[in-house]
N, C-alpha and C positions, 0 to 999 in steps of 0.2 A: 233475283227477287223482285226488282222493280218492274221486267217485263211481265212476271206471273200477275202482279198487282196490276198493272198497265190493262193486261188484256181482260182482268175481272172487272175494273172498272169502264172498260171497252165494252164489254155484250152488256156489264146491268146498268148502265147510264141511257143505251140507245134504247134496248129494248125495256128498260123500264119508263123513258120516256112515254116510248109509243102505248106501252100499257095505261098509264096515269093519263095520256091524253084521250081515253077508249077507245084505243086499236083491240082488234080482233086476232092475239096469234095462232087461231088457228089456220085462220088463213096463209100465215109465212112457212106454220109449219106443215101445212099439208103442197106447198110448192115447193118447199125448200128443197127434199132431196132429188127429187128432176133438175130444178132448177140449180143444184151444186153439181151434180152430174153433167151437167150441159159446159157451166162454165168452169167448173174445177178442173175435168176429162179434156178441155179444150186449151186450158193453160197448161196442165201438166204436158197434155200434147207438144201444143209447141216450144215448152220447155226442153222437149227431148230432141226434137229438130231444129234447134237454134244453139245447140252447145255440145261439145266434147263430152266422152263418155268421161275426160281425166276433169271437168268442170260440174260437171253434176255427179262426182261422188264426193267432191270437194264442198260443193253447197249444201248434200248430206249432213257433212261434217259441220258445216259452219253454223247449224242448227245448233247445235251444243256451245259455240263460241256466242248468240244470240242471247242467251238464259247465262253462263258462266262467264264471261266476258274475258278480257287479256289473259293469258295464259301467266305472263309473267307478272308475277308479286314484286313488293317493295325489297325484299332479301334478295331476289333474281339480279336485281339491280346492283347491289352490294357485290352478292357472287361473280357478279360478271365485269367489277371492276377490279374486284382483287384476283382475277383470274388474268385481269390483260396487266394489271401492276405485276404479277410476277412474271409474267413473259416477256414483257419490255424489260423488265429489270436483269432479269436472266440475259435478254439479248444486250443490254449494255454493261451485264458488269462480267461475263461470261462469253460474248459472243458467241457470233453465229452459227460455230459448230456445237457449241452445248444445247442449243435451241431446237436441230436439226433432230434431233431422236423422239421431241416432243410434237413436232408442226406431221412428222412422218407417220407416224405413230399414235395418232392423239388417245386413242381408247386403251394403250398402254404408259402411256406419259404418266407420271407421277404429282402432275400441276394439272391435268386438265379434269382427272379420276375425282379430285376434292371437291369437284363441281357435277355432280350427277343428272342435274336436272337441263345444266347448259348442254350437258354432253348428250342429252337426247335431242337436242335440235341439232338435226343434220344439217341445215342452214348454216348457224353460226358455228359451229365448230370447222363446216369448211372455209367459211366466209374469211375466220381467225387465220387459217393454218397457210389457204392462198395466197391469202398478202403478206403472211410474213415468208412463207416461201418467197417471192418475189423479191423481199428485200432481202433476204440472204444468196438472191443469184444479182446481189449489185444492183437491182434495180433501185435508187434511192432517191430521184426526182419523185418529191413529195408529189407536183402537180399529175404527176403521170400517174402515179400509183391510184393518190386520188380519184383521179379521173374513172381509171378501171373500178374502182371500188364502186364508186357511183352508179356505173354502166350496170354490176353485178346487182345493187340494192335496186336500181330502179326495175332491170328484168325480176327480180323475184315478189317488189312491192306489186306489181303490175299484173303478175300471175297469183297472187296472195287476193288481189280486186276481183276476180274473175266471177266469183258466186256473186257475191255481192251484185254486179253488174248484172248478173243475170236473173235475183230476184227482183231487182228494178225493173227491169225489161219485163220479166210477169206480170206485176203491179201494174206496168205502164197498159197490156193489154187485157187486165180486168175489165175494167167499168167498159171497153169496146164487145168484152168476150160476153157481159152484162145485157149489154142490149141485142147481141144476138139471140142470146135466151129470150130477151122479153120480145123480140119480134115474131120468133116460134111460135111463142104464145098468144100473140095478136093472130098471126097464121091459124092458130088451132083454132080460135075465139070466132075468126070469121065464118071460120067453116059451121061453125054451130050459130049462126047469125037468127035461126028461128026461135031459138030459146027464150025463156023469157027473162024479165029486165034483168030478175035476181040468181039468175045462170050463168046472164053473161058477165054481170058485175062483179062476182066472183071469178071467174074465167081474167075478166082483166085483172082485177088485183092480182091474180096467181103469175098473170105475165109480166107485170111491174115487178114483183118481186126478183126476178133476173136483173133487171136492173140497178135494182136497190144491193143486193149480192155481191154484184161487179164492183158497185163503188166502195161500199164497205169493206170487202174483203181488201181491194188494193191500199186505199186509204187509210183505212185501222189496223191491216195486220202484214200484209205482204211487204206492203212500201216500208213501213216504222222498221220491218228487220232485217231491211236492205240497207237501210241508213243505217242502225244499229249496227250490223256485220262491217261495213263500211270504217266504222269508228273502231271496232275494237280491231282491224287489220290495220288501221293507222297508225294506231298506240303501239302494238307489237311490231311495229316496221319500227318506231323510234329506239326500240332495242338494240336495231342491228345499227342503225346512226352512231349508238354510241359506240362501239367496235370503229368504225373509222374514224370519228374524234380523236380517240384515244390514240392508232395506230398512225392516224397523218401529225396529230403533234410528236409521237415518238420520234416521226422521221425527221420533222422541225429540229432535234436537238436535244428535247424537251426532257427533264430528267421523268424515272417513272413516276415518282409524286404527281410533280405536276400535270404528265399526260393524262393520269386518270381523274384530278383534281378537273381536268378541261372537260372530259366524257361526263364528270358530274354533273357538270351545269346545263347539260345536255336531256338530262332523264324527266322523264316528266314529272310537274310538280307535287300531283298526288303521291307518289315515289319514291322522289328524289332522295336520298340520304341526306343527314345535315356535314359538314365538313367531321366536326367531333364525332358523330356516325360510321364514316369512311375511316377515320383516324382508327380507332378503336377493332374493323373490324382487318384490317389491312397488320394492325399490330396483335394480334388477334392468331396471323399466319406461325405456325413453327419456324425455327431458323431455318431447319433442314430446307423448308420447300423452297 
């Protein structure tokens, strides 16, 4: 909602300026589609020659993460503690062959089914199922475990940046792709150098307009939802954080209260559950599960 607003008060602030100051739009709009054609056609270009076919269907995507923002809600946060309190709990008060039908299994498990919206992130449900694998073949040096978790979140934070990185890099070469237009247009202007004042003066404002283009576009729209995309891929990495919170205190010792108690204070604050929150929704669970 805020970027819809964002970008209405983007086009009618500039160009309402430019009008109240007595600018002429006719002039921007009878340059404008050459001159988006010039530098739009040349950024899309090298957007296609600067990245993976698996990176620009992913920045497709990320268009919708820009206008709808984290994926997961303040409840996701909830579901996803009492999804690893009952796994921890099940591995401590059950061990690890009661666990092994669940971590195997996960889209027939009867703990992991109660969480629908987790069990669509193919991330976190292998992210879950890996490292508890792990600690059911013995591997139980917290540090080690940790370590690999880290290794896994930083490769997938790092491939989750990737769009992002790459509408930054567009932005970065608007306002250059900008003056290539408006040199065109100087080129075109010279060629008609016989014309008179108010031919050419026109001809040049048509050429600046390339310029004006580049930086606009980088600066007002390209660049704000690269940084935008950037932000909401940060908030949704701190999801998967809380899964090794929760699973390196497990390994600590920690009963499952407290490890998910620990994952709490981890979630971000807009988010977070209050303690009486988690209580409630943790007791909330059937016995059965």
């Amino acid at each position: 909602m805020f970027q819809i607003i964002g970008i209405v008060l983007l086009f009618g602030l500039v160009f309402g300026s430019f009008l109240i100051s007595g600018g002429n739009m006719a002039v921007i709009l009878e340059a404008a589609p050459h001159e988006l054609m010039a530098i739009g056609g040349a950024g899309v270009a090298a957007f296609l020659i600067s990245n993976s076919m698996t990176v620009i269907k992913a920045t497709g995507g990320g268009f919708k993460k820009v206008f709808a923002g984290p994926k997961w809600k303040p409840s996701d946060y909830r579901d996803l503690l009492s999804l690893l309190f009952l796994l921890t709990k099940t591995m401590k008060s059950k061990g690890v062959i009661a666990l092994e039908s669940h971590i195997e299994k996960p889209t027939e498990s009867t703990i992991f089914s109660r969480f629908p919206r987790i069990m669509h992130d193919h991330f976190a449900v292998d992210f879950i199922c890996d490292t508890l694998r792990m600690m059911t073949m013995n591997l139980e040096d917290p540090h080690q475990v940790e370590d690999a978790m880290e290794n896994q979140l930083e490769k997938h934070h790092h491939e989750a940046l990737a769009p992002a990185g790459a509408l930054q890099n567009m932005a970065d070469a608007l306002p250059a792709l900008g003056i290539v237009a408006a040199v065109l247009g100087v080129i075109k202007t010279m060629g008609s150098i016989t014309e008179p004042p108010a031919v050419l003066g026109a001809m040049i404002g048509g050429a600046l307009v390339g310029t004006f283009l580049g930086v606009f576009l980088a600066y007002g729209l390209v660049g704000p939802m690269a940084s935008r995309l950037k932000a909401v891929v940060d908030e949704e990495g701190a999801f998967y954080k809380i899964i090794q919170s929760v699973l390196v205190a497990h390994l600590h010792g920690n009963a499952a209260q407290i490890s998910v108690e620990i994952g709490r204070g981890n979630v971000p604050s807009e988010a977070q559950p209050s303690f009486l929150e988690l209580e409630e929704a943790l007791g909330a669970i059937p016995a059965e599960a």
